[in-house]
N, C-alpha and C positions, 0 to 999 in steps of 0.2 A: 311261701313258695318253696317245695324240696326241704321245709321245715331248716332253712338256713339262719333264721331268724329274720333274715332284711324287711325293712318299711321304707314305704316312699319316702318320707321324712330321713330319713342314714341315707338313703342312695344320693337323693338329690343333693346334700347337704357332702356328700364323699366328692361328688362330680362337681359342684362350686369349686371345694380346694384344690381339685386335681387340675382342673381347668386355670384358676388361678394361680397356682402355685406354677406350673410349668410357665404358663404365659410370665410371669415376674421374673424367670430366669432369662430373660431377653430382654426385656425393656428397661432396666437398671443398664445391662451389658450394652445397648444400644446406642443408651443416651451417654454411658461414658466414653463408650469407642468413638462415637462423636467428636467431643471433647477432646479426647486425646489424640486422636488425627490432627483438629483442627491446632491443636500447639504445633505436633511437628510441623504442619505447613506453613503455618507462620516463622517455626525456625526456618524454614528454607527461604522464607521468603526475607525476612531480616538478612540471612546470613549469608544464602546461595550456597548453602553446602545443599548437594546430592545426594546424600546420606539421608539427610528428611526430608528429601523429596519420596526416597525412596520407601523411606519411615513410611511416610503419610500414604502410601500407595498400597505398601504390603501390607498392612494392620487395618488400611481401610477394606480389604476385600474379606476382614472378618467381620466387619460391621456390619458390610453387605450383605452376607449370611445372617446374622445376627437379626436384623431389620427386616428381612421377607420373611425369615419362622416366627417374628415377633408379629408381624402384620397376620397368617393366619393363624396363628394361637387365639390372637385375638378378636378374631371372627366368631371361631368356635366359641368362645366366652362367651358375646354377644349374642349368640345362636341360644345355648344353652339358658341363658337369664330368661329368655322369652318361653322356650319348652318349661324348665322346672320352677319358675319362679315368676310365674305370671300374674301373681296375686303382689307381688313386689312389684310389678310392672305399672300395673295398674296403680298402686298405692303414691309410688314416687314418680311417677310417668310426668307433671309436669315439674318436680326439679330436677329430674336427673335429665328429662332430655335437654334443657338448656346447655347446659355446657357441655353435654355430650355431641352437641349437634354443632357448639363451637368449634371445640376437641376437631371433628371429621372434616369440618366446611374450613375453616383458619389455619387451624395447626398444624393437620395431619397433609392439608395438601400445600403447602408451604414446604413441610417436610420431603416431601415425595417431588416436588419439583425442584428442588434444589439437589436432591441425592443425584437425579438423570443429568442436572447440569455438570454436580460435578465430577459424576463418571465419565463422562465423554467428550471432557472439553479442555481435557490434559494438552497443553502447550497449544490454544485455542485463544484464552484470554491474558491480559496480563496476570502474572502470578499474584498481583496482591487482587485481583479483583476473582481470580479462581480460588481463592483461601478464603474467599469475602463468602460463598458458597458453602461452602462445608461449615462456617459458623453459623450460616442461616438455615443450616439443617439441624446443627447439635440447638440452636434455639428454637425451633420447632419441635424437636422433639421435648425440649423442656416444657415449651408452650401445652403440647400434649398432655402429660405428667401434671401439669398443672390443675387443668379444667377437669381430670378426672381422678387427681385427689380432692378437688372441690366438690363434685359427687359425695366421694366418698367420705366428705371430711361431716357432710350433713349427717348420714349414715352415724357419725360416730357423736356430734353435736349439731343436732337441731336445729338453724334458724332462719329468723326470714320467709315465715310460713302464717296460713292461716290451715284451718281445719274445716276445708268445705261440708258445708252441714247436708248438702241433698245426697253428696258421692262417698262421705267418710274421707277422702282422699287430701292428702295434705296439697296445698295451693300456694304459690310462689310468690309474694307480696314487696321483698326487699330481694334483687339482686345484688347487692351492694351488701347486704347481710350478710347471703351465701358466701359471695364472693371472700367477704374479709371477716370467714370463720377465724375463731384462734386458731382452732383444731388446726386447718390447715396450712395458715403461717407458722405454726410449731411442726406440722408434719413436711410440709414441703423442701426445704433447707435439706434437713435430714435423709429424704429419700434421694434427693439430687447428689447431695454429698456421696451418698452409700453408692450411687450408680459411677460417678468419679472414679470412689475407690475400688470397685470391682471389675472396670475396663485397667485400670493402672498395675493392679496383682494379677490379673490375666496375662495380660503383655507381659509381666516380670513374669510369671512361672514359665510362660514358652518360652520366653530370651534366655532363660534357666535353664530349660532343657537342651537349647540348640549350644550354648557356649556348655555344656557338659561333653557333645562330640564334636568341641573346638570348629563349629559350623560359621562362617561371617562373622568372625568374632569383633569386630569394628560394629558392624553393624545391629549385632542382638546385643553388644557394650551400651552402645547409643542408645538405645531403645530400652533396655532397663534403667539405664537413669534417668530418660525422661519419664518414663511412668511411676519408677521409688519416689521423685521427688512431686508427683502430681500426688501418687500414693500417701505420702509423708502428711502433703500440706493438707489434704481433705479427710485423712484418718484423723487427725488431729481436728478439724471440722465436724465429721460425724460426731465424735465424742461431746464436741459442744454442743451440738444442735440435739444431739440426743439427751444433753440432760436436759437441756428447757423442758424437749417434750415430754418427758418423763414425768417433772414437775410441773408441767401442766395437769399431770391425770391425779392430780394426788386430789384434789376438788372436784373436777369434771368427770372422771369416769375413777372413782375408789378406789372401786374391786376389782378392778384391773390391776391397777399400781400394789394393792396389798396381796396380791396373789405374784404379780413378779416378784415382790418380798417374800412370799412366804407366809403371809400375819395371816392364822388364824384368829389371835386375840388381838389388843389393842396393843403397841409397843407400849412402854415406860418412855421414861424420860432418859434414861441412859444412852434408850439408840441405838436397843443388841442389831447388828445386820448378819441373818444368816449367809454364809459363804457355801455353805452348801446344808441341806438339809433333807429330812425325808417325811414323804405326807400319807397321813391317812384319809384320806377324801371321802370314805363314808362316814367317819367321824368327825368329820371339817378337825381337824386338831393336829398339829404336827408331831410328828415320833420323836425321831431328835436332830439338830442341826450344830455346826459348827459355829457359832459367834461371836462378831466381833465388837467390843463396845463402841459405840457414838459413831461409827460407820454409817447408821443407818440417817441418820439426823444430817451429817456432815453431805450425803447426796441430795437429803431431801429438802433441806433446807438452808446448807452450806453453813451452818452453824451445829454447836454441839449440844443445842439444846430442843425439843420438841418431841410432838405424840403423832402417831400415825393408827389410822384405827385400822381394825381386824376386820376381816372377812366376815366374822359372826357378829361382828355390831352391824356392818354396810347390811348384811342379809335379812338384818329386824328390820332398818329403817325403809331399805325398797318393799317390802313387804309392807310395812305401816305406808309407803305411798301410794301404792299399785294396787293395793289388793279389794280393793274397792271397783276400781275397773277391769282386772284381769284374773281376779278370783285369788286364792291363798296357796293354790299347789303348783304354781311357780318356783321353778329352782333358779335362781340370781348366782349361784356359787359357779364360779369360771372353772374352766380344768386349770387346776395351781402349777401342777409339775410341765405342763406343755409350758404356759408363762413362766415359771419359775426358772427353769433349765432354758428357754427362748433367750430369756433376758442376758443370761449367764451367759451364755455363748454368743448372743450379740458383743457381749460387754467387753469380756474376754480378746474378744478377735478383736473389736479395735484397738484393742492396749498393744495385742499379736503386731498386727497392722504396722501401725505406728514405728515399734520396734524393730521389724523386719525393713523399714524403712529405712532408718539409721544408720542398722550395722550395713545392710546392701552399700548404703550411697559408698560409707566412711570403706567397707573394703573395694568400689567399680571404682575411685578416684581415678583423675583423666590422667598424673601418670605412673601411676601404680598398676601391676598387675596380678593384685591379691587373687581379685575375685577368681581367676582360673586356677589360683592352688585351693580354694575352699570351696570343694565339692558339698561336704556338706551340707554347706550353705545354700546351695546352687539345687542339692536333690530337695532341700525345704522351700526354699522358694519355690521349683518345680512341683512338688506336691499343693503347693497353696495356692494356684491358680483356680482350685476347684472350692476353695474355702470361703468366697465373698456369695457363692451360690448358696452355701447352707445358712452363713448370716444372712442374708436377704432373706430366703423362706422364715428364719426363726423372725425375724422383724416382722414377718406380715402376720407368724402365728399370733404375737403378742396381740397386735391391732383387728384383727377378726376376730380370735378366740376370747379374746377377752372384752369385746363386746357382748357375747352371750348373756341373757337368753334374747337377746333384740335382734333383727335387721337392720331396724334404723330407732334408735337409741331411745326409750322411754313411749314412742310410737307403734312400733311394728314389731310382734314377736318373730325370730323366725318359723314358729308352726304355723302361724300365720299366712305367711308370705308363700308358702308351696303351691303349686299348680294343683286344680282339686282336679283335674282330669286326668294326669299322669299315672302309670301304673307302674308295679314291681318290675315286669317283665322289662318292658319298655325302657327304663331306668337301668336296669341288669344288661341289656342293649346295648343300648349308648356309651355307657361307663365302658362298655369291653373295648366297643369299636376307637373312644377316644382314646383310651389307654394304648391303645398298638398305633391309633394314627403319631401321639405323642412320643411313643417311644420310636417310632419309623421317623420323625422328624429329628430326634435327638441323635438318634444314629447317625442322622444324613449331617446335622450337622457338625457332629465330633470328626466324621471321617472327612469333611472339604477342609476345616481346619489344618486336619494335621495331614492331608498333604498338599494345603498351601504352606506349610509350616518345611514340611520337606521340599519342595521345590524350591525353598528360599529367593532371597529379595531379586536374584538375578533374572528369572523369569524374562522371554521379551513380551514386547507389546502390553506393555503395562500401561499404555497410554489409550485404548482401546481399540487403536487403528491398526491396521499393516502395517509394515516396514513399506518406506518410500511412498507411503498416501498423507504425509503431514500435511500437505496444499491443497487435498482435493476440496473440495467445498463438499461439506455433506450433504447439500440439497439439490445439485447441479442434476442432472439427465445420466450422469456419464456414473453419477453415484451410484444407479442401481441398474449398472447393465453388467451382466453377471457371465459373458460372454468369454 
């Protein structure tokens, strides 16, 4: 088409990540703003300071936001699977609708009726039974999170299937299989942690920017050390939960884990771990890298001894498996430097994290008043609110990209999986229209934040009612005379 080079295969496969990739900027952010609401309200509720009442009020109407671009992002996602990817549909149609069909009927309306409870019933119930609400939404949305990393946990291992022989179509035989993939007890932890700590360094980079023009300074004080210290303790979680799964892949999925290293060859027994390096990917072989001995051994195995093999062994062997059913001109080789540099800067930013945690807490101490003489510190933190959105996206590149050349792992290629009816045009369409609805939603939602951000915690009617309607009964006759 216009000799631009595009095939349905790039387009469809651009508008997965593009759809994906935006929709995961909200649902990490979702389920932590959850979380982190639901602390303050419990500090107000233990303590009856108004300060986290007020916490839990003004950070909750960024979830709010958060939670509706989240819900249709992920329409369109769901819209999109079914246009470009209907030979995926079909193939996974009866694992993936089980617990997607959980996901929508348990979780997600679990989640959505406790959000309306507890918007609008601010000094309605007793306060610990109104805090009882906002935990039964951040655990719905985790419920969420859950059934559809179970999806996708098959996607990445396998099981609990048979191979219907009249449809081709894989067929659901152990829920209980699906359910208690490794994959997804090694993945789950990690991604819930990661949404924690990306609601936690959001709230510190605003509270960063408002205490920089001395704004409610009690009150954005408050509010970053409760998210440094949410920040602190689940940076410090990520990192663990992220080595399991790491070492999980080093078996279950290779060349995955040797392409975040870097191994074109097989490591030695020494354990060089490249710290940074550089790839030639038509020659599978690295140029040159900086190394550091028994590093690599001390991650992958916590000891300073062992072998990790190379990209160029894993690439004989799936070939000596596959190439009997999927022919010889299969390329098994991951893009290295997406994973390679993914990894790196997941890694990186939690150590960041962590860090940023520390010196925060040790200079916002309750009666010290460093933190307002170290602007520095205050323009970093405020720059690093935007930091847990590019680790999230490198997180997911590692786990999608490095499943290639599959869909669903050893089953499904993705050349496979495309919709054979879809055209260039069509594709070239959609991609545009999505791209502007996505960037028109990102707009809308930078610009409610930051002037809920500017309007600060003082705002009235934060309770959702008038002034002097605290007694009316919302259901009475008198409620909707508008007179």
């Amino acid at each position: 088409m216009l000799n631009l080079g595009l095939d349905i295969l790039g387009l469809a496969r651009f508008q997965f990540g593009m759809t994906t990739v935006f929709h995961f900027f909200f649902v990490p952010f979702s389920i932590g703003l959850a979380f982190v609401v639901a602390v303050m309200e419990t500090m107000y509720a233990i303590k009856g300071d108004e300060d986290y009442k007020k916490m839990a009020q003004f950070w909750g109407k960024m979830f709010l936001y958060s939670f509706a671009v989240g819900v249709v992002t992920g329409i369109i996602q769901e819209f999109q699977f079914g246009m470009n990817w209907s030979e995926y549909s079909r193939f996974m149609g009866d694992i993936f609708g089980a617990p997607l069909a959980i996901e929508a009927l348990a979780a997600f309306f679990m989640e959505s009726t406790f959000i309306g409870m507890w918007m609008f019933t601010w000094g309605r119930f007793n306060k610990w039974v109104h805090t009882l609400f906002i935990w039964l939404v951040m655990f719905g949305s985790s419920l969420s999170a859950l059934w559809i990393l179970a999806a996708n946990s098959f996607m990445q291992n396998p099981l609990g299937y048979i191979i219907n022989q009249q449809t081709g179509h894989v067929q659901m035989v152990s829920f209980g299989a699906v359910l208690g993939n490794p994959q997804l007890w090694s993945e789950f932890p990690h991604v819930i942690f990661g949404a924690f700590v990306t609601a936690s360094f959001v709230i510190a980079g605003c509270a960063a920017w408002r205490l920089l023009k001395k704004d409610h300074v009690t009150f954005y004080r408050k509010s970053l050390n409760v998210a440094l210290v949410i920040g602190l303790i689940f940076s410090l979680g990520s990192i663990a939960s992220g080595d399991i799964q790491s070492r999980y892949l080093i078996n279950n999925q290779p060349m995955k884990f040797a392409a975040m290293e870097g191994l074109y060859k097989d490591s030695t027994n020494k354990g060089e771990w490249a710290a940074i390096a550089g790839f030639d990917n038509k020659q599978h072989k690295t140029t040159w890298s900086v190394d550091v001995p028994y590093v690599l051994n001390l991650l992958s195995y916590h000891k300073t001894t062992g072998t990790i093999k190379g990209m160029n062994t894993i690439n004989k062997e799936l070939h000596a498996k596959y190439d009997k059913k999927y022919g010889n001109d299969i390329n098994y080789y991951v893009p290295t430097k997406t994973l390679f540099w993914s990894f790196r800067i997941m890694s990186g930013a939690g150590a960041l994290f962590a860090l940023l945690a520390i010196v925060g807490l040790f200079f916002n101490r309750k009666k010290s008043q460093l933190i307002m003489s170290q602007r520095w510190f205050l323009y970093i933190m405020g720059l690093c609110l935007w930091l847990p959105f590019i680790v999230n996206t490198a997180g997911w590149f590692i786990t999608e990209f490095g499943r290639y050349p599959w869909v669903v792992y050893g089953l499904l290629t993705i050349a496979d999986a495309v919709s054979p009816n879809v055209s260039v045009a069509s594709l070239l369409t959609s991609n545009i229209i999505y791209f502007l609805m996505f960037a028109g939603m990102g707009v809308v939602m930078i610009v409610l934040c930051h002037r809920t951000l500017k309007a600060g915690p003082d705002i009235e009617n934060t309770d959702g009612y008038a002034a002097g309607d605290t007694d009316l009964d919302p259901y009475s006759k008198g409620a909707f005379n508008h007179d």
